[in-house]
C-alpha positions as CSV (number, residue, x, y, z in Angstrom):
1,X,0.0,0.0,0.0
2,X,2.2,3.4,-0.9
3,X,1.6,6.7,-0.2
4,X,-1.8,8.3,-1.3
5,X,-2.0,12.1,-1.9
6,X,-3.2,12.8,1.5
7,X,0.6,12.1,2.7
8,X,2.0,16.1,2.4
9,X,5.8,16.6,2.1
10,X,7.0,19.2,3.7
11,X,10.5,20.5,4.7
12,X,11.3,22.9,8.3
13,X,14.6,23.8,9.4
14,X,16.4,23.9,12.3
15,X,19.5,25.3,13.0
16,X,19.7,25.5,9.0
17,X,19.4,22.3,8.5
18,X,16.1,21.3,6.4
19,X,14.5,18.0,7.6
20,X,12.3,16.1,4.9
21,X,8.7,15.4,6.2
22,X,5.6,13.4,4.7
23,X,2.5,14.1,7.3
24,X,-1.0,12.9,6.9
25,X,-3.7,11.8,9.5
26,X,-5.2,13.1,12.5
27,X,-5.4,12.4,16.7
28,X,-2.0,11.7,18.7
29,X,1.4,12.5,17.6
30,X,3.4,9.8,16.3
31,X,7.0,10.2,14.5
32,X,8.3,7.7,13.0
33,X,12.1,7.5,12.1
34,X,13.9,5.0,9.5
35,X,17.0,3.1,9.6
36,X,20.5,2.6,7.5
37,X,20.4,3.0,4.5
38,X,16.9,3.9,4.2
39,X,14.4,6.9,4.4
40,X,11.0,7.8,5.7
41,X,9.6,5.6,2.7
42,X,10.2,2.4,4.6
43,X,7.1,2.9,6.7
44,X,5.1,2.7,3.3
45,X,3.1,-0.2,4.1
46,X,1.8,0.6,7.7
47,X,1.3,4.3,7.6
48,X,-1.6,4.5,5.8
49,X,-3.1,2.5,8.2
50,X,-1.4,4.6,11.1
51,X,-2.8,7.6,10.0
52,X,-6.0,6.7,10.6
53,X,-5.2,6.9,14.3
54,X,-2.3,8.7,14.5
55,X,-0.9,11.9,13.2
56,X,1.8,11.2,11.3
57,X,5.6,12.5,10.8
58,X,7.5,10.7,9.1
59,X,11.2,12.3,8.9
60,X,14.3,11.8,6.8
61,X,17.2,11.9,9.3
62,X,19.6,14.5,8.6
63,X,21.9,13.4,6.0
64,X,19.4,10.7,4.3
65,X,16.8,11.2,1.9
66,X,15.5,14.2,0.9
67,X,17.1,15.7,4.1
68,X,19.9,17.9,3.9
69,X,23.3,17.0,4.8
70,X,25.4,19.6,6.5
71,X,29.4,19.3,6.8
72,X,30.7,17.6,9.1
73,X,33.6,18.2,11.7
74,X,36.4,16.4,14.1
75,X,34.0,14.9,16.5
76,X,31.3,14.0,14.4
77,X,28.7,15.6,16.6
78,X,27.2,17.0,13.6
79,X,25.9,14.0,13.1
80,X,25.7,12.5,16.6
81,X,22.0,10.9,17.6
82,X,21.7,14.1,20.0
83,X,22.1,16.3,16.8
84,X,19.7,14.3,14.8
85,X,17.3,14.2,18.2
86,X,17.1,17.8,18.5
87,X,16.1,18.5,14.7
88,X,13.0,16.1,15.4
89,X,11.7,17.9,18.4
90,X,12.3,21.1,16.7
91,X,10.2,19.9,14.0
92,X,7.2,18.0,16.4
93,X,7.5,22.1,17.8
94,X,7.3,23.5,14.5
95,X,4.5,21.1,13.7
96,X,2.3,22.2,17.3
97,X,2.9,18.7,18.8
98,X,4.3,19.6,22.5
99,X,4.3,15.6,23.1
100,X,4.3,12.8,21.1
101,X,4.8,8.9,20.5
102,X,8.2,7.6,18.8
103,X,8.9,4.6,16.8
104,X,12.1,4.1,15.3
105,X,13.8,1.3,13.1
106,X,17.9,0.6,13.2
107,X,19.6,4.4,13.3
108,X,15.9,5.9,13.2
109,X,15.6,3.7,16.7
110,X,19.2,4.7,18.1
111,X,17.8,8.5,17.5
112,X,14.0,7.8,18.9
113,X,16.3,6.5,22.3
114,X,18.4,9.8,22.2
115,X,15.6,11.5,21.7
116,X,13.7,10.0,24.8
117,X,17.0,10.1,27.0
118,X,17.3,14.5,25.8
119,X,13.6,15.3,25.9
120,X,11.5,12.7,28.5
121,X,8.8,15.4,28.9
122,X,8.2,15.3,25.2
123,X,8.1,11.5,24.2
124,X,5.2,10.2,25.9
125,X,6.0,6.3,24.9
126,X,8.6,4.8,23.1
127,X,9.0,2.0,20.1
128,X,12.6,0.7,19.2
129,X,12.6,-1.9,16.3
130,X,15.2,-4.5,15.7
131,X,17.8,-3.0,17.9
132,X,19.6,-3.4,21.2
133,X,21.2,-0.4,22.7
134,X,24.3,0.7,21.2
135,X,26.7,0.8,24.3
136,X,25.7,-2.9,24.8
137,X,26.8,-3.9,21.6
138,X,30.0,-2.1,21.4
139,X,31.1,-3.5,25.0
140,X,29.9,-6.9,24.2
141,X,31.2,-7.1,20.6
142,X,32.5,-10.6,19.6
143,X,33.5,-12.2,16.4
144,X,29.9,-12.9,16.1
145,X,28.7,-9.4,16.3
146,X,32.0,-8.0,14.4
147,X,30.9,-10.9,11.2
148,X,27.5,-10.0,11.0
149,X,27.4,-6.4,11.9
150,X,30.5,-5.8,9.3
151,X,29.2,-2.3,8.5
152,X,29.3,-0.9,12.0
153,X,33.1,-1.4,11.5
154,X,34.0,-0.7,8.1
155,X,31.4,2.7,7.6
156,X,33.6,4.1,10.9
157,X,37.2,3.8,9.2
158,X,38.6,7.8,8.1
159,X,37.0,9.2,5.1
160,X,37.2,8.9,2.3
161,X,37.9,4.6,2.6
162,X,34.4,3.5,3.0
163,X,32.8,6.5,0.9
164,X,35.2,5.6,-2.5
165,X,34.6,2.1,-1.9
166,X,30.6,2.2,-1.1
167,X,30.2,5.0,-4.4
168,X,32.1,2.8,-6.9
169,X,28.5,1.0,-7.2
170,X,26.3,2.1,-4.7
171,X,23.3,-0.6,-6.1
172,X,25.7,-3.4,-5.0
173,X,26.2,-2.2,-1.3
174,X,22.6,-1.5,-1.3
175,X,21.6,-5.0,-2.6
176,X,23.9,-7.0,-0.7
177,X,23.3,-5.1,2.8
178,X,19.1,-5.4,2.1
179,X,19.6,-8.9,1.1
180,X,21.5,-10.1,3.9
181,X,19.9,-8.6,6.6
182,X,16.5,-8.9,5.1
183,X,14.7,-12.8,5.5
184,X,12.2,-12.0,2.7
185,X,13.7,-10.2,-0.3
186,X,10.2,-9.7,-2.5
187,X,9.3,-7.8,1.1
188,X,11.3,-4.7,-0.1
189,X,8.9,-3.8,-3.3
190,X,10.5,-2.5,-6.4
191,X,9.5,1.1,-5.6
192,X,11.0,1.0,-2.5
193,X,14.4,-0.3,-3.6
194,X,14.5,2.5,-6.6
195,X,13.9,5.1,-3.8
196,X,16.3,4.0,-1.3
197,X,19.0,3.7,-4.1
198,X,17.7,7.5,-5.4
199,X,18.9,9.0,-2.0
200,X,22.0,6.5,-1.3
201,X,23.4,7.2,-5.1
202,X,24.1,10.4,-3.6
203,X,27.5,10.6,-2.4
204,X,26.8,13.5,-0.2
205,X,24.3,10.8,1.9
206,X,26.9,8.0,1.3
207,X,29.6,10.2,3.0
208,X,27.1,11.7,6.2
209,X,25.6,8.0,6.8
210,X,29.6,7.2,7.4
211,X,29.5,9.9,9.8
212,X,26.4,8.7,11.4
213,X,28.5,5.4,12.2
214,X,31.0,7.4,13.1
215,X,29.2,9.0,15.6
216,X,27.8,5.8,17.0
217,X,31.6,5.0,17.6
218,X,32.8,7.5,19.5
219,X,30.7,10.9,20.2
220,X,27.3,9.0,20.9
221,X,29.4,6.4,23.2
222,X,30.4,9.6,25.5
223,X,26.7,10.8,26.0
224,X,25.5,7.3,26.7
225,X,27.9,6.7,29.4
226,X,27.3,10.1,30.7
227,X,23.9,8.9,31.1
228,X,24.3,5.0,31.6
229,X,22.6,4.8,35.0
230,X,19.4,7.0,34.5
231,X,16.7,4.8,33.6
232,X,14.2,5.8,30.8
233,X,10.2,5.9,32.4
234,X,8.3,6.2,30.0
235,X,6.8,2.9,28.2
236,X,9.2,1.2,25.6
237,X,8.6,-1.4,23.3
238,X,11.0,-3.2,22.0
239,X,10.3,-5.8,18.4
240,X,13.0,-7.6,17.0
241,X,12.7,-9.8,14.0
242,X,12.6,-13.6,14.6
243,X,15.1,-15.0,12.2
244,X,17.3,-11.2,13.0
245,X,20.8,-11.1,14.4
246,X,20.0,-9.2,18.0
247,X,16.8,-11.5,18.8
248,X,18.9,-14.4,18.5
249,X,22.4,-13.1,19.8
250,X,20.8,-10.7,22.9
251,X,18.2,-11.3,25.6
252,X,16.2,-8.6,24.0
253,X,14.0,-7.6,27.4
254,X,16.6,-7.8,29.5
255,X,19.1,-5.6,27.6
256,X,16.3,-2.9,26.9
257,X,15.0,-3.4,31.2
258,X,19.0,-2.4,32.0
259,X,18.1,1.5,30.3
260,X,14.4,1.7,30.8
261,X,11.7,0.6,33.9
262,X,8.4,0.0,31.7
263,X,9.5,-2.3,28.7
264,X,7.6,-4.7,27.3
265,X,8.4,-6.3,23.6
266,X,8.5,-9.3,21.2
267,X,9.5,-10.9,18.1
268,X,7.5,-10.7,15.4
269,X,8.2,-12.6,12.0
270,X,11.4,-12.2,9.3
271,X,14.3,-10.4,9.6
272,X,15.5,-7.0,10.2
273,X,13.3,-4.6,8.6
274,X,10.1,-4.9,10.5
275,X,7.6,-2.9,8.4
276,X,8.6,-3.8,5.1
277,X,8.6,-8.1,6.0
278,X,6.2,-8.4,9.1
279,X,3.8,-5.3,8.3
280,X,0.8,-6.6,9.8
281,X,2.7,-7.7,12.9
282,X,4.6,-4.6,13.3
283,X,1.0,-2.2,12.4
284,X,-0.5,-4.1,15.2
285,X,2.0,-4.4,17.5
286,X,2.5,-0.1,17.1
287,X,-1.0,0.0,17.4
288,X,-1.6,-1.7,20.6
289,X,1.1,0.1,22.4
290,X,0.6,3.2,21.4
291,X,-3.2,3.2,22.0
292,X,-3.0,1.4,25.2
């Protein structure tokens, strides 16, 4: 089901940054925020039927999509998830939404957390899909982790390594990472592939996603540990895909109990991107919690 004209695309900026939007629908807020290397057009199959509850935002992070991507700098906190967190409660400000719901897939999910852990009075419940949090992983990385999460190590390395290597053909990266973490390749439609390679053809997004990673690595790290023993309170849900890499390799509840009190969560089917192969699990799950 894509997007009908009642979705609006819209742009605001914050700190001169522009921030790609498609809104539509009506009642609570609800932003929802994609992963790597992905935009807002991932949650094509479930938010038409969101937005029949929900008002939607549906961002591109800075530095994907349609979003700009501002220069970056020595520390990468251009580009850190507090960065990208404080462009989406400027725009949920700029849109009249005070408080709102958050769901957010992969990077989209590392930002909804940030966003949670910088802004508590504004996120009234949280949804993290197919991730575990991000100091966890670093300080429990194994050969496992390093083998199947290759990219968390090879997108940090200097510029411009991973950018020359990833824009020599940009479809290849994109098939192979969709294909291997993906369970059900006919799940990401034709449409959605051509728009995802759109955006990632760019080598401006191919060289701010690096930074992103980046980020994760070292900038992000600092602010988690700053923060490492203050427990989230508002409600999280956590969904992880069934045949994915962190429901298998983590104790998904437990990991996301250690930074939040109120977490409930489950698998639901396929691999790692949630609304594109399990749809009708991941519309209902998002619509239970948030409704609740």
């Amino acid at each position: 089901m894509p997007f009908t004209e009642d979705f609006k695309t819209l742009k605001i900026t914050h700190n001169g940054v522009q921030i790609a939007l498609r809104v539509a629908g009506s009642g609570p807020a609800l932003l929802l925020l994609h992963g790597y290397p992905q935009t807002g057009y991932m949650w094509h199959k479930i938010a038409p039927l969101l937005k029949e509850d929900f008002s939607l935002v549906i961002a591109d992070l800075r530095g994907y999509g349609d979003s700009d991507k501002p220069a970056t700098n020595a520390d990468h906190s251009v580009y850190s998830k507090r960065a990208m967190a404080a462009d989406m409660l400027a725009v949920m400000t700029e849109l009249g939404h005070q408080q709102f719901f958050v769901a957010g897939h992969d990077r989209g999910g590392r930002v909804a957390h940030r966003l949670a852990r910088d802004y508590p009075d504004a996120v009234r419940k949280l949804a993290v899909l197919d991730i575990a949090p991000t100091l966890m992983m670093y300080d429990t990385t194994d050969k496992d982790f390093a083998t199947r999460y290759y990219h968390w190590f090879f997108l940090i390395q200097p510029a411009p390594f991973p950018e020359t290597l990833i824009g020599h053909d940009p479809k290849f990266f994109l098939e192979r990472k969709m294909r291997h973490w993906g369970k059900n390749r006919d799940a990401i439609t034709d449409d959605a592939f051509n728009e995802y390679l759109r955006c990632f053809s760019n080598p401006q997004t191919i060289h701010a996603s690096c930074e992103d990673y980046r980020a994760s690595a070292s900038i992000d790290l600092e602010h988690d540990a700053a923060d490492a023993n203050l427990k989230l309170t508002m409600p999280l849900l956590a969904l992880w895909g069934a045949n994915g890499m962190v429901g298998n390799k983590y104790d998904m509840l437990a990991a996301w109990c250690d930074v939040a009190e109120n977490v409930s969560g489950f698998a639901v089917p396929g691999g790692h991107y949630l609304p594109e192969e399990a749809p009708d699990e991941t519309y209902r799950a998002l619509l239970n919690f948030f409704t609740a």
